[in-house]
C-alpha positions in Angstrom: 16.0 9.0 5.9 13.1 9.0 3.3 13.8 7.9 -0.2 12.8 7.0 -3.5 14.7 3.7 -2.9 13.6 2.6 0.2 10.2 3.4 -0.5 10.5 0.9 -3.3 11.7 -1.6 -1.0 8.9 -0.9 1.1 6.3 -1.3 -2.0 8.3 -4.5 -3.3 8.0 -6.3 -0.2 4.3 -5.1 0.3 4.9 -2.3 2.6 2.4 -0.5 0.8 1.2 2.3 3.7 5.0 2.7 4.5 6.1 3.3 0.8 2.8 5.5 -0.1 4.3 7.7 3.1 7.3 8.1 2.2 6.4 8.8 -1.5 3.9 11.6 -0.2 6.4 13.3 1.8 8.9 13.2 -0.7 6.0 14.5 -3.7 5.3 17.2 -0.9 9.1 18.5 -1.6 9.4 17.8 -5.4 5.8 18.2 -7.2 7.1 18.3 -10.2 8.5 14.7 -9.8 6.9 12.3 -12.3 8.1 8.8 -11.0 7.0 9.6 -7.5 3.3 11.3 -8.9 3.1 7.7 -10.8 3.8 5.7 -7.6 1.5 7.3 -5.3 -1.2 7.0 -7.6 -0.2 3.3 -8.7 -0.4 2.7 -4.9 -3.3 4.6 -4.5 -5.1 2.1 -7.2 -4.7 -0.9 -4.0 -6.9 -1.3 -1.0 -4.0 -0.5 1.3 -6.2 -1.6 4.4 -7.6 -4.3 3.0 -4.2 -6.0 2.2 -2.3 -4.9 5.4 -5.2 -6.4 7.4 -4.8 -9.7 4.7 -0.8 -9.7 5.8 -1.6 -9.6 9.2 -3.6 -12.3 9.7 -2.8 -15.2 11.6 -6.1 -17.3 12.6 -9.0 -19.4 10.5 -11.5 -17.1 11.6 -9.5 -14.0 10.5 -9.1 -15.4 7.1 -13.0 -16.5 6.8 -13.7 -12.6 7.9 -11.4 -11.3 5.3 -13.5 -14.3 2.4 -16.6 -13.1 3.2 -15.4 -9.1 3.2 -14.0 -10.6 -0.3 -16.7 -11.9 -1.4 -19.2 -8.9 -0.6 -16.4 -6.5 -2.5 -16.5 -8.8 -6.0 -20.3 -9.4 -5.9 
């Protein structure tokens, strides 16, 4: 079941694809809901790609890949 509260959970911990899903689906139902218009696009505002690939990695050579992707972004 898809709600308000677990996708703040989901957003808390970092879950940040998980909560922006079930904050679509639930916008998708209530447009007129404020609090869930201001999560998606506070959400929106992160590379969610970028940081599930960052909290998924596990080896030196995936962190140097992710510096130098860093790097690129900034400069």
């Amino acid at each position: 079941m898809s709600t308000v509260t677990l996708a703040k959970i989901y957003e808390k911990q970092g879950h940040l694809a998980d909560a922006l899903d079930i904050y679509e689906t639930l916008y998708q139902k209530n447009p007129a809901d404020y609090e869930i218009k201001e999560a998606i696009d506070r959400i929106k505002k992160v590379n969610t790609k970028a940081l599930k690939y960052f909290m998924g990695m596990q080896t030196p050579e995936q962190f140097a890949k992710f510096e130098r992707w860093l790097a690129k972004s900034w400069s």
